[in-house]
N, C-alpha and C positions, 0 to 999 in steps of 0.2 A: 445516445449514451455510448459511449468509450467502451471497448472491451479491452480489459489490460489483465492477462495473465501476468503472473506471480513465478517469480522463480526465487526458490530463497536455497542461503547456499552456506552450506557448512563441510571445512576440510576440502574445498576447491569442487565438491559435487551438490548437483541438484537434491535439495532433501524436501520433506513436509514434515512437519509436526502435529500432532492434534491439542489445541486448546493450548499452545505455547509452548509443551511440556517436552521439554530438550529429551529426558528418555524416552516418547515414543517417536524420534527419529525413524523414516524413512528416505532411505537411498531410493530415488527415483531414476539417475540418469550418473554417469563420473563424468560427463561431458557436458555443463550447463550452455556453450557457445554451440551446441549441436540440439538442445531443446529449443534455442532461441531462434536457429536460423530455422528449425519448424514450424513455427509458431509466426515468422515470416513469408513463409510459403506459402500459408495460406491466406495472404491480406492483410494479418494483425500489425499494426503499425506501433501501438504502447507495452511497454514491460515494465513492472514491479519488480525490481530485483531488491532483495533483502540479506543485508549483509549477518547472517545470526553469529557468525564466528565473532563479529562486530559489537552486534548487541550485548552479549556476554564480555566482552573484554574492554569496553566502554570506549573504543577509538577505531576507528575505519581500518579493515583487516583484510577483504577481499578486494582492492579498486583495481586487484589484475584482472581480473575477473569482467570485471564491470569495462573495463580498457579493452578486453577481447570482443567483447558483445558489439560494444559500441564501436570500436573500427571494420570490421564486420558484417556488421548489419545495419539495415537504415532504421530501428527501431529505435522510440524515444524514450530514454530511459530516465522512469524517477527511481531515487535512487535509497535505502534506510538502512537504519542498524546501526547503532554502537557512537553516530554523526555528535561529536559532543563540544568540538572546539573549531574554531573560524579555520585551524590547519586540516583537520578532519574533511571541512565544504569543501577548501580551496582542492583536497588531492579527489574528493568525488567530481567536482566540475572539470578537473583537466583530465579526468580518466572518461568523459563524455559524458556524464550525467546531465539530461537536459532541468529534471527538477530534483532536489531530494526532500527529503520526507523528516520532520524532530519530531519524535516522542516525549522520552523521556525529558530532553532538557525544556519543550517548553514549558513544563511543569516545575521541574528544580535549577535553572536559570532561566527565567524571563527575558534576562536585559540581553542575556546572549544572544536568543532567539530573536527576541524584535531588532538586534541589530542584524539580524542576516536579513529580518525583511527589506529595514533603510537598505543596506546594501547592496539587496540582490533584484528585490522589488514582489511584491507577492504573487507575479508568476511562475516564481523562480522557486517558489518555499510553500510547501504541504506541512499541513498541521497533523501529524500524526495522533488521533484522538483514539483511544482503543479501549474497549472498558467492560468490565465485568458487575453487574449488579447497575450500572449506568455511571460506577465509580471507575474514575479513569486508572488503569493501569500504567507502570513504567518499568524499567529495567528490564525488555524482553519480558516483559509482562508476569515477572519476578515477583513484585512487589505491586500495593493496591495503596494509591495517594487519598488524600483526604478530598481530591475533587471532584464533585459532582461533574458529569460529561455535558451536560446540555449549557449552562454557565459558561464552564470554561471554554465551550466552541467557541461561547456568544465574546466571550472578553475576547480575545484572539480575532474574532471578524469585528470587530469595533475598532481594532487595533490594524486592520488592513486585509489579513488571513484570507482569501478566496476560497483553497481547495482545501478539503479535510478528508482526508480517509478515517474512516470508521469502523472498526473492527466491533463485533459483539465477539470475547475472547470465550465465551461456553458455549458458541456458535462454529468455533474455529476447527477445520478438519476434519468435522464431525459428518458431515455431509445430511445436516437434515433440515438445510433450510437456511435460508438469512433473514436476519431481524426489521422483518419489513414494518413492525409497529413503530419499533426505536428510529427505521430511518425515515417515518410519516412523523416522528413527535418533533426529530431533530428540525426537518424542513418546513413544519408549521409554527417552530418556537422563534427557528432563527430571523434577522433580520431581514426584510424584503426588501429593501430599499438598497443591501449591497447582497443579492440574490447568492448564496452559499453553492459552490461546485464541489457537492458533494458526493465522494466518493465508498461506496457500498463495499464492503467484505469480510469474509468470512460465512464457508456454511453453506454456499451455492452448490447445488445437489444435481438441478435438472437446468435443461436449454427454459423450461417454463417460466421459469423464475426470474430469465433478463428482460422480459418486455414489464414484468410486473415491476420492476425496480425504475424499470424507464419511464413508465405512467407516474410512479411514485414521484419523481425528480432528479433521479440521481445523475449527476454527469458522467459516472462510470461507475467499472464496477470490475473489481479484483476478484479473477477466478484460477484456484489452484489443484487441492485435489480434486475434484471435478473434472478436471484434465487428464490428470496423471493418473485417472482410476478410469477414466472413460464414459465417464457420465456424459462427458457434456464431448463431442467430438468436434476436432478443429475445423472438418469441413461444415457443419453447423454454426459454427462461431463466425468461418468465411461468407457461407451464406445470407446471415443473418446481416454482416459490416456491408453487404453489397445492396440489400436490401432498403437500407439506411441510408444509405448513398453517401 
């Protein structure tokens, strides 16, 4: 299983949120390319980087940001937030983003999204599935769609989809846990036949809780305040990636 910290970034610095909610912002670091080259030191090779400035203003806001990390560091970065138009991808892929991540659009355009899969090919494109009550959230998790999350995974992997990050959004920040029932329903609903690289987050509290998500299936797994509050420490996180081999 992938360990891939989260760096989400509003106004050029490192923040968290709890459960979405733009006013309980916190500032964690003003220097996100100096949490990233940390988070390298110690063996971590994937980052989630989240453009919220992004999500809010519906078009790609931070890709200097995303431009520093990735010249920088040898870290692979998937990339979200705000990603709404084909111009949107093309400035995340030339600022190094090795994948990025739709939410909202593949929800409220389809045709846009499954054309980035033709295009780019579904290595290249995370479904961002995020959901509150198991109904998928959109707009920076704004607004609650009329779609049931386990469905809409399965249309989307029928449709090519591999990797899906999964957010439970009343799990987010809160630090008491991730939705390990939601991500046992997701991986025994979806299809086996094109085996789902599904991606865990929100809610990760303790180092306890990566090997239980690993047993569960998860291909990875997004861990943020946990970090930033010292829950979970980088040299654990190192240990554990060496251990794995």
């Amino acid at each position: 299983m992938r360990i891939i910290p989260a760096i989400d970034i509003i106004d050029g610095k490192c923040v968290r949120l709890s459960k979405g909610d733009y006013d309980t912002k916190k500032i964690y670091n003003e220097n996100p390319l100096e949490v990233a080259k940390r988070f390298e030191a110690h063996g971590i090779q994937y980052l989630h980087l989240v453009d919220l400035d992004g999500a809010k203003s519906k078009h790609i806001v931070n890709h200097s940001i995303l431009e520093q990390i990735a010249s920088k560091t040898s870290l692979q970065i998937d990339f979200g937030g705000g990603l709404k138009t084909d111009e949107d991808l093309r400035i995340a892929f030339e600022s190094g983003a090795i994948q990025v991540t739709g939410g909202s659009i593949a929800v409220k355009n389809a045709e846009v999204f499954l054309g980035w899969i033709a295009k780019h090919g579904s290595d290249k494109i995370i479904l961002g599935a995020d959901a509150m009550d198991e109904k998928v959230a959109v707009s920076g998790w704004q607004e609650e769609s009329k779609e049931e999350l386990i469905p809409f995974i399965e249309q989307y992997q029928s449709k090519g989809i591999q990797y899906v990050i999964c957010t439970d959004i009343s799990k987010d920040g809160m630090l008491e846990g991730p939705s390990f029932d939601l991500y046992q329903k997701i991986l025994s609903s979806t299809s086996k036949e094109r085996p789902l690289k599904l991606i865990a987050s929100g809610g990760i509290s303790t180092f306890d809780e990566l090997p239980k998500l690993a047993e569960l299936g998860c291909e990875g797994t997004i861990i943020g305040k946990a970090i930033y509050e010292n829950r979970i420490s980088l040299k654990q996180l190192e240990t554990y990636i060496i251990s794995r081999g």
